[in-house]
C-alpha positions, 0 to 999 in steps of 0.5 A: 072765932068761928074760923079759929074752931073750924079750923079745930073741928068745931063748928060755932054759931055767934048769937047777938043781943040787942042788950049787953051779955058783958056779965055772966048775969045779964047773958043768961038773961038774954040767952034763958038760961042759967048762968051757971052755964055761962062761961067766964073767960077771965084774964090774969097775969103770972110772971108776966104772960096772959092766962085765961081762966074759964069758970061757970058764971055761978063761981069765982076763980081761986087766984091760989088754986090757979096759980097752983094749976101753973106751978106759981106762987101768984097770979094776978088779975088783968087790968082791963088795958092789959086784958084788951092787948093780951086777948085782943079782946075787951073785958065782958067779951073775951072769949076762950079762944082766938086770942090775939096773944098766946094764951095759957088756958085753964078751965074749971074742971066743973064745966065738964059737968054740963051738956052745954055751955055759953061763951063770950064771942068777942063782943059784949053782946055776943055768945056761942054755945059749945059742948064743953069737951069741945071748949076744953078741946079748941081752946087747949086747957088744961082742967083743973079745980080752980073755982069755988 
């Protein structure tokens, strides 16, 4: 992770946590902060290849807007065995970035909206801060409305 934003320009510090950050909810918790600012970084599938959709914490992923956003008719949900081998990554610590398999990478463009935001650095109990310019930048999304 930290080598993978480095190498883009940004440089990231992983905080861990002693109790779970797995759900937008209980990072926000651990890091105090509101858990709009809480990056969800969800795994679908469409036509067979792995899109994350990264939305604020307070929001859920409009499968419709998103396929849309790709130009498909449907998207679907990852299950969790598909998210790990796509990403790498167990659910509730997929980051937004440094997937193991290429990834398409579509961000809501409310993100932009904040100053700062939290994201899942590979572990359930792990979080990094970014500038959401920079999220937007590292992890090459494309921004569209895909959350309501």
């Amino acid at each position: 992770m930290r080598a993978y934003a480095a190498a883009r320009g940004v440089t990231i510090e992983v905080r861990r946590f002693g109790a779970t950050t797995r759900t937008a909810e209980d990072a926000a918790r651990e890091i105090g902060t509101d858990v709009a600012r809480i990056v969800k970084s969800l795994v679908f599938v469409a036509e067979g290849s792995p899109v994350i959709a990264l939305c604020s914490g307070g929001t859920r992923v409009d499968e419709a807007a998103l396929g849309g956003a790709l130009g498909l008719p449907a998207v679907r949900r990852a299950r969790p065995d598909e998210a790990k081998a796509l990403t790498g990554f167990a659910m509730g610590g997929v980051p937004p970035f440094a997937h193991a398999t290429r990834c398409t990478v579509i961000a809501d463009e409310a993100l932009l909206g904040f100053d700062l935001v939290w994201a899942a650095a590979g572990l359930p109990t792990a979080v990094f801060a970014i500038a959401p310019s920079d999220l937007v930048r590292v992890a090459d999304a494309k921004v569209v409305p895909i959350a309501r």
